[in-house]
One Martini backbone bead per residue (centre of mass of N, CA, C, O) as a GRO file, in nm:
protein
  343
    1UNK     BB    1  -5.987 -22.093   1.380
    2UNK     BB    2  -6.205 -22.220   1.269
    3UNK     BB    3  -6.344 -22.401   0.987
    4UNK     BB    4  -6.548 -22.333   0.720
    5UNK     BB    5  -6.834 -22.549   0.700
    6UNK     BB    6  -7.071 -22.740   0.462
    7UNK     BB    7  -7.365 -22.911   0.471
    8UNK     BB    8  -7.620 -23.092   0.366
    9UNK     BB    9  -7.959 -23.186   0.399
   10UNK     BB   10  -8.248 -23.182   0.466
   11UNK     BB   11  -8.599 -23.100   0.575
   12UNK     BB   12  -8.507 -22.964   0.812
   13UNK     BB   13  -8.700 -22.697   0.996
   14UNK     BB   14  -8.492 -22.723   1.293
   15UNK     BB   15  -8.315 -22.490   1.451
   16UNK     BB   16  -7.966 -22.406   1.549
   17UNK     BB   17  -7.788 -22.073   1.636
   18UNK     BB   18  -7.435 -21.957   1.740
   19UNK     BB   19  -7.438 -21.607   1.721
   20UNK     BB   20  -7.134 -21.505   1.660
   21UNK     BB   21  -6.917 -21.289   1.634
   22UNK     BB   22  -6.737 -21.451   1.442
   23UNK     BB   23  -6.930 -21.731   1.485
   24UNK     BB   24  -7.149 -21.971   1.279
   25UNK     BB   25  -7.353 -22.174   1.426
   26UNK     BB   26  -7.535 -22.469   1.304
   27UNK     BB   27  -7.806 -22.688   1.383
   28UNK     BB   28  -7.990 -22.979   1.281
   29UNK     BB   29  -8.233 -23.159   1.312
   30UNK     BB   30  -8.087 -23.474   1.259
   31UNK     BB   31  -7.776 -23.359   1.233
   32UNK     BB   32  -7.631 -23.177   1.267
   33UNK     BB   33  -7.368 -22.993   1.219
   34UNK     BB   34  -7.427 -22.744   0.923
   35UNK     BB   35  -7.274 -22.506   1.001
   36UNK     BB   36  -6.948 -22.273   0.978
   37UNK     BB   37  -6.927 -21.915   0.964
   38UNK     BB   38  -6.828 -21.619   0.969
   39UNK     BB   39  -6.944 -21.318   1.064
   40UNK     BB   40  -6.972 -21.163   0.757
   41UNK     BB   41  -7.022 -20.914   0.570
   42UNK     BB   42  -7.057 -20.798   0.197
   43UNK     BB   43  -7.092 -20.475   0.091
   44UNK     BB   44  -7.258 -20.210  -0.066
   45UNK     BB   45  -7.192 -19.929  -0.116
   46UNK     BB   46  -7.524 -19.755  -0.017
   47UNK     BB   47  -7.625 -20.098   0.047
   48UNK     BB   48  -7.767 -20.365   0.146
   49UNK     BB   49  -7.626 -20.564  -0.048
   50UNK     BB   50  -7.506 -20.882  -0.095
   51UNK     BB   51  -7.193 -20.980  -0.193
   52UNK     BB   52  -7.104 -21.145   0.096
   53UNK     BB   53  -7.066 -21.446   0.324
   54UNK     BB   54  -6.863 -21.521   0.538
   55UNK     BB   55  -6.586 -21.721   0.428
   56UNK     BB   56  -6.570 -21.511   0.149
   57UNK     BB   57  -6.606 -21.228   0.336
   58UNK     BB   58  -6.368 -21.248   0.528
   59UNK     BB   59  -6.149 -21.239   0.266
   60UNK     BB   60  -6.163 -20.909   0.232
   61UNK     BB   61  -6.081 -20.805   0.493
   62UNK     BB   62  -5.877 -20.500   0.449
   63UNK     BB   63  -5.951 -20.532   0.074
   64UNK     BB   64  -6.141 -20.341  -0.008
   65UNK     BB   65  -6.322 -20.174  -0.199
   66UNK     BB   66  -6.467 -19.848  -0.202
   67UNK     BB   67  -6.777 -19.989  -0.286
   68UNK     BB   68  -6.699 -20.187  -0.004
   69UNK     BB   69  -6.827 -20.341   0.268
   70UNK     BB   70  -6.703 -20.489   0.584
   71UNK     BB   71  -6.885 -20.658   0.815
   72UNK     BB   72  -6.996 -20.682   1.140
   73UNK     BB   73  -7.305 -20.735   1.285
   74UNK     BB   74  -7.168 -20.834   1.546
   75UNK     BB   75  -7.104 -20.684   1.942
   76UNK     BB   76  -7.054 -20.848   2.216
   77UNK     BB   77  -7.317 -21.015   2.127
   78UNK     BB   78  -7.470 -20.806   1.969
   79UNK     BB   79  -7.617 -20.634   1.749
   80UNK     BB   80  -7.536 -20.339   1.490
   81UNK     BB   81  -7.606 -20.434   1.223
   82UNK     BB   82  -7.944 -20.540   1.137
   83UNK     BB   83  -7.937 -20.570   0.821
   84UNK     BB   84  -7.718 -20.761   0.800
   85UNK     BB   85  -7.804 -20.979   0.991
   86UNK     BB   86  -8.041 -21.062   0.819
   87UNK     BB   87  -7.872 -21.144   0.585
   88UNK     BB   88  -7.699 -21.360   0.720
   89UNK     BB   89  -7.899 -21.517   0.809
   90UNK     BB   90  -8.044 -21.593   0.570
   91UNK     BB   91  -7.811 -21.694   0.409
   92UNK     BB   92  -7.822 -21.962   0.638
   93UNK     BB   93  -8.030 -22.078   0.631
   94UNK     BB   94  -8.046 -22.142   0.294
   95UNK     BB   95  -7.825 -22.376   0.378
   96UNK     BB   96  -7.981 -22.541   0.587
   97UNK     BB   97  -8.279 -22.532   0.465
   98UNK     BB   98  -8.391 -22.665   0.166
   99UNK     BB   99  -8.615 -22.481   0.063
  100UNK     BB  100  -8.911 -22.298   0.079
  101UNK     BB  101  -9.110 -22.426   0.256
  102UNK     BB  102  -8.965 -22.495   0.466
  103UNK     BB  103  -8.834 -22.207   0.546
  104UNK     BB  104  -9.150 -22.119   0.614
  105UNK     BB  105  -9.093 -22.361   0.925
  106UNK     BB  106  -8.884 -22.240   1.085
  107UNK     BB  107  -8.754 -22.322   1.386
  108UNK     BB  108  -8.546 -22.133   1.637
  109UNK     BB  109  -8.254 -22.174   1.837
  110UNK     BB  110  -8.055 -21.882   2.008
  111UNK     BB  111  -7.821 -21.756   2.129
  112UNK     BB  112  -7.762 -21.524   2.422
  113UNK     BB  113  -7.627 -21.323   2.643
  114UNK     BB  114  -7.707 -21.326   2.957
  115UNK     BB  115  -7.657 -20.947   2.939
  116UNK     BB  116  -7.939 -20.868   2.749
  117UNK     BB  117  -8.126 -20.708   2.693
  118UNK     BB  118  -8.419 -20.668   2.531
  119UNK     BB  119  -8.382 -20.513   2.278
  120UNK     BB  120  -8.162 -20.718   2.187
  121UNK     BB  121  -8.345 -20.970   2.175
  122UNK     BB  122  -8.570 -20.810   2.013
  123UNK     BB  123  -8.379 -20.806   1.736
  124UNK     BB  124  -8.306 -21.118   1.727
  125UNK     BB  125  -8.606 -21.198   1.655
  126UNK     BB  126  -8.664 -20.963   1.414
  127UNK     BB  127  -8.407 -21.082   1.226
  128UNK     BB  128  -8.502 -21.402   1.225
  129UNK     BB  129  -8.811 -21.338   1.118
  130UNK     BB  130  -8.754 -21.187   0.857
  131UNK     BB  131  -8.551 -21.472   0.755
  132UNK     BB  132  -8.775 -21.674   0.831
  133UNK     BB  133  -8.881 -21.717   1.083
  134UNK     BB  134  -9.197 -21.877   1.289
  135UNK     BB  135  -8.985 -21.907   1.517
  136UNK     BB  136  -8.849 -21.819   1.857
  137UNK     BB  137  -8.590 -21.927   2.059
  138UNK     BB  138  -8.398 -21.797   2.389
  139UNK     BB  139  -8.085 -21.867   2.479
  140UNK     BB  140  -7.793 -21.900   2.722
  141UNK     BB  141  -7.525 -21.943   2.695
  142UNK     BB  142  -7.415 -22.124   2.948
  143UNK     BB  143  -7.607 -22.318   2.921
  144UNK     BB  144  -7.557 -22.428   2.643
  145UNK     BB  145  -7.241 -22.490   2.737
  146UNK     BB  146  -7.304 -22.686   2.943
  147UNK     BB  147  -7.479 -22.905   2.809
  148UNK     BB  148  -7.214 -22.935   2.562
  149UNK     BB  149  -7.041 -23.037   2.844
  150UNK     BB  150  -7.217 -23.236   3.011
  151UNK     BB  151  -7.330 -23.109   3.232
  152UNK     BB  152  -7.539 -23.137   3.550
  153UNK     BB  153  -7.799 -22.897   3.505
  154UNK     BB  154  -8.026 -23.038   3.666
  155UNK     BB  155  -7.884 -23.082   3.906
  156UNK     BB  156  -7.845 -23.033   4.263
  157UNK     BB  157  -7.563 -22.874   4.147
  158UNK     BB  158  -7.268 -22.711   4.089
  159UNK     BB  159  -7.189 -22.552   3.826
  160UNK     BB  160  -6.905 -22.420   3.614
  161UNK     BB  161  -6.896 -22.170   3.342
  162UNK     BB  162  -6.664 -22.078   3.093
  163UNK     BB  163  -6.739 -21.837   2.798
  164UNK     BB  164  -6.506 -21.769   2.522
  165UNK     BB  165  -6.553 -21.598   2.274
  166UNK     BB  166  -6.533 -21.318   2.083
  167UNK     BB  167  -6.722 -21.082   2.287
  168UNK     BB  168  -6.764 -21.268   2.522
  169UNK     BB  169  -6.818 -21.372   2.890
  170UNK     BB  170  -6.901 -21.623   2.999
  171UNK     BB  171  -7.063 -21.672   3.370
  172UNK     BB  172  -7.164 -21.960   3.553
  173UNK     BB  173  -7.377 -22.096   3.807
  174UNK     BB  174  -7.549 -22.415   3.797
  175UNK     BB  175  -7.895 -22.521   3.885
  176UNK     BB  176  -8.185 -22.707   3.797
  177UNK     BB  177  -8.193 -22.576   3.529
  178UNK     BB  178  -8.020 -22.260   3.660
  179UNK     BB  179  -7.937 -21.964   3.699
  180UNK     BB  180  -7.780 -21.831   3.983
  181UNK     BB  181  -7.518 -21.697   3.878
  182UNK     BB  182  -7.371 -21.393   3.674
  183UNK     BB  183  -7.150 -21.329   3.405
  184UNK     BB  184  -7.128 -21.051   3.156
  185UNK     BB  185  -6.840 -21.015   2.951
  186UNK     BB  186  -6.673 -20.778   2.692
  187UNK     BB  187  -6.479 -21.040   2.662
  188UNK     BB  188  -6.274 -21.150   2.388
  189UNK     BB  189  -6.120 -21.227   2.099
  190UNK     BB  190  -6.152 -20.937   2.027
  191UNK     BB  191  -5.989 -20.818   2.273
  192UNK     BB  192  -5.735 -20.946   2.245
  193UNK     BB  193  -5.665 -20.855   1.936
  194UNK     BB  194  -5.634 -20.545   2.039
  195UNK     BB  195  -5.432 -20.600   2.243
  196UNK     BB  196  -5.204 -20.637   2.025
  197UNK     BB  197  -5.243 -20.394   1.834
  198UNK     BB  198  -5.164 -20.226   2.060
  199UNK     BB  199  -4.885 -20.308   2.148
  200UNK     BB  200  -4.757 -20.327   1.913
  201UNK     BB  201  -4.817 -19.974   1.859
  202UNK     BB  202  -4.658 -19.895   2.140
  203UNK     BB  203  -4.387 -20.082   2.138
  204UNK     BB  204  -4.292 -20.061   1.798
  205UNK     BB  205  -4.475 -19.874   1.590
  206UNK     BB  206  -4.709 -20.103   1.437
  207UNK     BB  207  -4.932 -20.182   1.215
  208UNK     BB  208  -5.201 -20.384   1.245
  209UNK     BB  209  -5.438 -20.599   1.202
  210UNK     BB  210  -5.657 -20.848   1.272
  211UNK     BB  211  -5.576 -21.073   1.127
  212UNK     BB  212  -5.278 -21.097   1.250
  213UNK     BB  213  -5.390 -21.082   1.549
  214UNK     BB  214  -5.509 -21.329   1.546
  215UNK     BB  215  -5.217 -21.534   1.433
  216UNK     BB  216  -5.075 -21.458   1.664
  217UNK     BB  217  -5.250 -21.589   1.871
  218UNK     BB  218  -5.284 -21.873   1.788
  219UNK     BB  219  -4.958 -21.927   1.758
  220UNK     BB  220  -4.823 -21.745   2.051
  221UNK     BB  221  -5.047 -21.784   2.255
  222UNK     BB  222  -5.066 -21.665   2.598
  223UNK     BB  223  -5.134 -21.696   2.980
  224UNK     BB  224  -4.966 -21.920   3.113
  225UNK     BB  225  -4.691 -22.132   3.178
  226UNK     BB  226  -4.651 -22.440   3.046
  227UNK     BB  227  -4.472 -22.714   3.161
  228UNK     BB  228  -4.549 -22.932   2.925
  229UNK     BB  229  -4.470 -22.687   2.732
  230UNK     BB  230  -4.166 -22.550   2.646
  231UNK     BB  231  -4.183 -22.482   2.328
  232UNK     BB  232  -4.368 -22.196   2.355
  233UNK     BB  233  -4.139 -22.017   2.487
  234UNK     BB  234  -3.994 -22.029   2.158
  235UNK     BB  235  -4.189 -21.859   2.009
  236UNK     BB  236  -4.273 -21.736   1.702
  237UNK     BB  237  -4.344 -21.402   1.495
  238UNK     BB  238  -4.398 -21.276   1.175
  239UNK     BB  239  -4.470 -20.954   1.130
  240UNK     BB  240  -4.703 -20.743   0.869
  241UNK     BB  241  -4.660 -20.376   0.847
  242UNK     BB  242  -4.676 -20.059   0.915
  243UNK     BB  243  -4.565 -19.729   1.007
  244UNK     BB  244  -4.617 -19.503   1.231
  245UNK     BB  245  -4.461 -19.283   1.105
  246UNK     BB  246  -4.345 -19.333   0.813
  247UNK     BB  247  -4.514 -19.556   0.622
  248UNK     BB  248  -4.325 -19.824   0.605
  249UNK     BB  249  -4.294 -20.119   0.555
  250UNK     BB  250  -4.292 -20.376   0.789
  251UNK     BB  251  -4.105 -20.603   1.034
  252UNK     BB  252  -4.191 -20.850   1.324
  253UNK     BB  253  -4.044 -21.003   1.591
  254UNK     BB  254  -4.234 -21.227   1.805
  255UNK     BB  255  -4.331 -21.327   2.122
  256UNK     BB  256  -4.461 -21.502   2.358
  257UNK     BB  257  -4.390 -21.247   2.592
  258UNK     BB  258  -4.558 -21.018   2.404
  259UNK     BB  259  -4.837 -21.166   2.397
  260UNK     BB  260  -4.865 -21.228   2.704
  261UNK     BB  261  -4.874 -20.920   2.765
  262UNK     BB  262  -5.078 -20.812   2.575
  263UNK     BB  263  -5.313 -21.007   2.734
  264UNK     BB  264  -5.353 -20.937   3.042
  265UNK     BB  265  -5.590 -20.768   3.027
  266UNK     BB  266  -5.803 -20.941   2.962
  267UNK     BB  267  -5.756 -21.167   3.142
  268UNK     BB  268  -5.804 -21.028   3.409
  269UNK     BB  269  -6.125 -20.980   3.316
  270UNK     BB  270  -6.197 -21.283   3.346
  271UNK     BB  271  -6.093 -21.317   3.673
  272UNK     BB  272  -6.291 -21.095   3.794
  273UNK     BB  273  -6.540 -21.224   3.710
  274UNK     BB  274  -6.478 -21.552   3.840
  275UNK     BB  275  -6.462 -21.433   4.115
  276UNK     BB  276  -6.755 -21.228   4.142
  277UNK     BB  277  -6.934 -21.509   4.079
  278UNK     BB  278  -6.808 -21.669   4.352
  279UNK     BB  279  -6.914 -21.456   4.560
  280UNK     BB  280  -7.195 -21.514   4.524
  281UNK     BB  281  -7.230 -21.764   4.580
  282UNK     BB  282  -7.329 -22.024   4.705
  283UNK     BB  283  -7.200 -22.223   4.953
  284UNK     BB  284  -7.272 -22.501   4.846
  285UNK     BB  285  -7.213 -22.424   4.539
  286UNK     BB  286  -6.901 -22.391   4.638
  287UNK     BB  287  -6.832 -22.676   4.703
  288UNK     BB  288  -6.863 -22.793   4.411
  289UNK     BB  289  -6.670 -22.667   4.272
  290UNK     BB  290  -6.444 -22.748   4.428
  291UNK     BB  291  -6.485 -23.040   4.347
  292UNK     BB  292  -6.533 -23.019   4.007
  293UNK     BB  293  -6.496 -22.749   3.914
  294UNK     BB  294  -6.396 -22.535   3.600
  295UNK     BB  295  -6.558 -22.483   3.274
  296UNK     BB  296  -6.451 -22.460   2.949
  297UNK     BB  297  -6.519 -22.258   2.694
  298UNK     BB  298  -6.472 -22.222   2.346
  299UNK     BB  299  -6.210 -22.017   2.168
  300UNK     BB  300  -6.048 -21.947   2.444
  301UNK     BB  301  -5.985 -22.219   2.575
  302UNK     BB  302  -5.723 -22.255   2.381
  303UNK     BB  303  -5.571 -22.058   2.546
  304UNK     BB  304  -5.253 -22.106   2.680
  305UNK     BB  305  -5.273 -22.139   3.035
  306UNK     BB  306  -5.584 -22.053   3.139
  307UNK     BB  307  -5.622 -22.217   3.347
  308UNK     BB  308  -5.382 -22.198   3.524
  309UNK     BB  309  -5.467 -21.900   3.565
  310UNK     BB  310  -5.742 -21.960   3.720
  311UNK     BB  311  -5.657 -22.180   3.936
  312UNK     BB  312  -5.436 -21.998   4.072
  313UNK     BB  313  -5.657 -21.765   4.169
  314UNK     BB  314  -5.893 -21.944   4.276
  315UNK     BB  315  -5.833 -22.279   4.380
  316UNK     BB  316  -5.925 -22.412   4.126
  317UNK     BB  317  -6.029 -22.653   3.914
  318UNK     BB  318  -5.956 -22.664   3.523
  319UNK     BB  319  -6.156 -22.741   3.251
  320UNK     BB  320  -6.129 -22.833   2.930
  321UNK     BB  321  -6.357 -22.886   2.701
  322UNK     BB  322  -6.340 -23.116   2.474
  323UNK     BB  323  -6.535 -22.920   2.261
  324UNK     BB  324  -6.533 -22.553   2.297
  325UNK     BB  325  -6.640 -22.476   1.971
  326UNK     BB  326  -6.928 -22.664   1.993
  327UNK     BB  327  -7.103 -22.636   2.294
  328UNK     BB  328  -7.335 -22.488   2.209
  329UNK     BB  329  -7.447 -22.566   1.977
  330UNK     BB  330  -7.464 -22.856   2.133
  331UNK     BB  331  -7.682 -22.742   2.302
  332UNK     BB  332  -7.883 -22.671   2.146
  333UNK     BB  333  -7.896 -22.908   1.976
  334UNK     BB  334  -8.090 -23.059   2.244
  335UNK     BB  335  -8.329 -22.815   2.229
  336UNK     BB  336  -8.370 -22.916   1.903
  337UNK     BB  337  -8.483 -23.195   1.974
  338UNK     BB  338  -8.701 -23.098   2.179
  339UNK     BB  339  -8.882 -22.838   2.057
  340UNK     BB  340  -9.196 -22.917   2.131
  341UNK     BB  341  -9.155 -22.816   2.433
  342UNK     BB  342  -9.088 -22.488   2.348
  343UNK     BB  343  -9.404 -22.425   2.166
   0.00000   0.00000   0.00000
């Protein structure tokens, strides 16, 4: 995962958003990615106010006294929890936009899957709206994610991005500026998360947290064995849980294989979303698609091997975007450097 980091900036008054499920990073006008931090609210138990936000509410996550619950305010890419995000939002803003008559003039426009109800939508534009932005315009995350790897989106020609973030996978063929199919499904970083910590407890017996399941991901996960790195298949890696049926600290070493088995069944949901897609899209524009591939975006797309597991799937070359963990937002941040004609 990123690394939480902020910059201070000037008085820009227009930001971008991309509020995910893991992770929030904000693009300020004219200053570029100002602000990356984990999605996490620490609250004290039976009220709303925030004890910590970000970077240093996740290291909280899992070790809080009973006072105190570690929240993640969104889930599958959408607010499940209303006044956290709404804390959440306000103190992303006040990081990014310094000084309050500024912050009073905020206009943000925020990336959302393209599966969100009407309700969802409604939710982020009224949490956003209370956290003082003055105006709020919402981006699908696909085209945003397509626009930040530099697809030709406004072109006749069929571009295919898929978006692996912590909650969602968007899936989209665009074309003229316009998504022609998609797919949002709710399958991503954190669903691979809770396969590991299945597998292991069902397959070794030990209990491990999410943030172990993270580690063990990053560390040795695997979608498929990758011809040129021969020595991801020898690696390993020691957790450390509880025991499930003892309930006695216990260590556990696992392999790439075991991990790469834990993953099966994400990485499935996700080849059956892009298969499903391509199933929809116009003759034309898969023609495209297979002339030009299939571009990965996001947290996701780095796990190794998921390219060539996607285009062994579907005979379709496969590439993995230049900066995949930055490309929303950076989509966004094009829309916010227009932001003129969006309102």
């Amino acid at each position: 995962m990123p690394q939480a980091s902020t910059k201070p900036t000037a008085s820009s008054r227009d930001i971008g958003m991309d509020l995910g499920t893991a992770n929030t990073l904000v693009y300020a006008r004219g200053h570029g990615i100002v602000l990356n931090e984990p999605s996490v609210v620490a609250v004290r138990a039976g009220t709303v106010t925030a004890v910590a936000v970000g970077a240093e509410a996740k290291e909280t996550i899992g070790r809080t006294p009973g006072s105190i619950t570690a929240i993640r305010p969104l889930k599958d890419g959408v607010i499940c929890d209303y006044e956290a995000a709404e804390e959440m939002i306000r103190h992303f803003v006040r990081k990014a936009v310094p000084g309050r008559r500024a912050r009073s003039r905020t206009r943000m426009v925020i990336c959302v899957p393209s599966g969100v109800t009407p309700v969802e939508r409604r939710a982020i534009v009224q949490a956003s709206t209370r956290a003082g932005a003055r105006a709020v315009h919402l981006i699908e995350e696909p085209m945003a994610a397509a626009i930040g790897a530099g697809l030709p989106v406004d072109e006749p020609r069929g571009s295919m991005v898929v978006d692996i973030g912590g909650g969602t996978c968007e899936v989209a063929v665009i074309s003229l500026g316009g998504i022609v199919t998609s797919r949002s499904l709710r399958v991503g970083g954190d669903r691979m998360d809770t396969a590991i910590t299945d597998h292991v407890r069902k397959e070794h017996g030990l209990l491990i947290g999410e943030r172990t399941a993270e580690d063990v991901k990053v560390a040795i996960g695997s979608a498929w064995p990758v011809p040129d790195r021969p020595e991801l298949e020898n690696r390993s890696f020691t957790v450390r849980g509880r025991e499930r049926v003892g309930g006695m600290p216990q260590t556990l070493q696992l392999t790439s294989a075991d991990v790469r088995a834990a993953l099966d069944e994400p990485v499935q949901a996700i080849i059956a979303a892009v298969r499903a897609t391509l199933e929809e899209c116009p003759p034309e524009l898969s023609g495209d698609v297979m002339e030009h591939g299939i571009v990965l975006t996001g947290g996701g797309a780095l796990l190794p091997g998921l390219d060539l597991r996607i285009a062994s799937a579907t005979g379709i070359p496969v590439f993995v975007a230049d900066d995949p963990l930055d490309c929303v937002v950076l989509g966004t941040g094009k829309c916010v450097e227009n932001m003129d004609s969006l309102f």
